[in-house]
TORGU-193137 format. One record per residue (C-alpha): residue in one letter; x, y, z. Coordinates in nm, 4 decimals. Example, Ala and Ser with C-alpha at 12.3 -4.5 7.8 and 13.67 -1.06 7.14 Angstrom:
<sites>
<rest->a	X->1.2300	Y->-0.4500	Z->0.7800>
<rest->s	X->1.3670	Y->-0.1060	Z->0.7140>
</sites>
This chain:
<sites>
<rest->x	X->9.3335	Y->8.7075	Z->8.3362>
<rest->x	X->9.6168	Y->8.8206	Z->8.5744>
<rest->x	X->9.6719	Y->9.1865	Z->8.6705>
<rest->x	X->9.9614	Y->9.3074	Z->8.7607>
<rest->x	X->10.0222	Y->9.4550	Z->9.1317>
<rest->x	X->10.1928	Y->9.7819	Z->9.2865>
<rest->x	X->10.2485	Y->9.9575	Z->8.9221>
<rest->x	X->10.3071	Y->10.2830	Z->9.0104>
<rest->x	X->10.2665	Y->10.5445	Z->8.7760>
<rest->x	X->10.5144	Y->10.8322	Z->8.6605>
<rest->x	X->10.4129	Y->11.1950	Z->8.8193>
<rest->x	X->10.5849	Y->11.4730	Z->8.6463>
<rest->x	X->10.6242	Y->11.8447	Z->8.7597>
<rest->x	X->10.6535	Y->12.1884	Z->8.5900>
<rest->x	X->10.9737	Y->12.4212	Z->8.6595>
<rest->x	X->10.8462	Y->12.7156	Z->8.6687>
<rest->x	X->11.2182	Y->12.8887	Z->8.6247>
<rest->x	X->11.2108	Y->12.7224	Z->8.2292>
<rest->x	X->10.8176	Y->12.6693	Z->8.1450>
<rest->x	X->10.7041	Y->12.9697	Z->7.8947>
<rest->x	X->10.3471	Y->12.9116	Z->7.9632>
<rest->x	X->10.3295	Y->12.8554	Z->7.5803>
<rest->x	X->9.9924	Y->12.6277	Z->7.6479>
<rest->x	X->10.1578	Y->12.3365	Z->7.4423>
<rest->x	X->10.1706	Y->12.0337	Z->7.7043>
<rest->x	X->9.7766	Y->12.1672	Z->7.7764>
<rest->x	X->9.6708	Y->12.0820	Z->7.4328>
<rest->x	X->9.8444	Y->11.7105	Z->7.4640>
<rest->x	X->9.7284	Y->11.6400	Z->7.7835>
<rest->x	X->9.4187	Y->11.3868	Z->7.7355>
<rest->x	X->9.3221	Y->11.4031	Z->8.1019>
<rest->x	X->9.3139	Y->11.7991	Z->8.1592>
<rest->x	X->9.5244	Y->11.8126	Z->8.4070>
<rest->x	X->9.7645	Y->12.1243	Z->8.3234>
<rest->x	X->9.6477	Y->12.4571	Z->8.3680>
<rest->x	X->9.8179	Y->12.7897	Z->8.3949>
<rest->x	X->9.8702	Y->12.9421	Z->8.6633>
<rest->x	X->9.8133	Y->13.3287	Z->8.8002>
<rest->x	X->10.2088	Y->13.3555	Z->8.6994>
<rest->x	X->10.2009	Y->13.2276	Z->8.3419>
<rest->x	X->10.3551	Y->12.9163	Z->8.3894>
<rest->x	X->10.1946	Y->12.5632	Z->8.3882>
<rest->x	X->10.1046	Y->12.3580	Z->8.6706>
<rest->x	X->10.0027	Y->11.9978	Z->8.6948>
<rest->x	X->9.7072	Y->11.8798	Z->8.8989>
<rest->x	X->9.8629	Y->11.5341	Z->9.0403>
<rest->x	X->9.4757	Y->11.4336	Z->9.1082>
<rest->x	X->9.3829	Y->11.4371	Z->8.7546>
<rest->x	X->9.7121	Y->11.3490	Z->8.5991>
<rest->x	X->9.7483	Y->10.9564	Z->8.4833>
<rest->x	X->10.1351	Y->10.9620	Z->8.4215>
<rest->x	X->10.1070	Y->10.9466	Z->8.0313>
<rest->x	X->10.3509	Y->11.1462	Z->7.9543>
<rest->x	X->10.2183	Y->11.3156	Z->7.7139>
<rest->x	X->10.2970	Y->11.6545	Z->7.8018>
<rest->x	X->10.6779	Y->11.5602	Z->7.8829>
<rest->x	X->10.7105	Y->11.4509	Z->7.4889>
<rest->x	X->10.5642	Y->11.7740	Z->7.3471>
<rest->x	X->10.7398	Y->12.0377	Z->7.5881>
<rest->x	X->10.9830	Y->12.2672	Z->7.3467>
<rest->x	X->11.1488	Y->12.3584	Z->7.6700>
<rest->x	X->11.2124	Y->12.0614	Z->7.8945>
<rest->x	X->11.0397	Y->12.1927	Z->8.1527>
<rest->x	X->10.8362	Y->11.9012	Z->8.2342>
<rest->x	X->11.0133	Y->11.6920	Z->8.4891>
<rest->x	X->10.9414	Y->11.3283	Z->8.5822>
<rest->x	X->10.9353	Y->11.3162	Z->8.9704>
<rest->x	X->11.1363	Y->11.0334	Z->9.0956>
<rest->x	X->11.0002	Y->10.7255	Z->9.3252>
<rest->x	X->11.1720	Y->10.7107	Z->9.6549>
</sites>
């Protein structure tokens, strides 16, 4: 079985100037890793968060970002 090396997974980010803190990307995310925060909007916790993508696909307001690899 071969497995493959260095696969680096997508991070993604809120904007907080466009999320609505509707809650929606919390109920799609399968590892719990979006909260809100004290100012309504989401926030991802990069420690829990696999990269799935999840949230970025259900977000009615792009405001789920994937962060770039330098």
């Amino acid at each position: 079985m071969m497995f493959a090396k260095n696969i680096k997974m997508k991070k993604y980010k809120v904007d907080e100037s466009i999320c609505a803190g509707c809650g929606v990307c919390i109920s799609a995310c399968p590892q719990e890793a979006i909260e809100i925060n004290n100012d309504g909007k989401a926030v991802i916790n990069p420690e829990k968060c696999l990269g799935c993508g999840a949230c970025l696909n259900v977000c009615n307001f792009e405001a789920i970002k994937e962060v770039k690899n330098k």
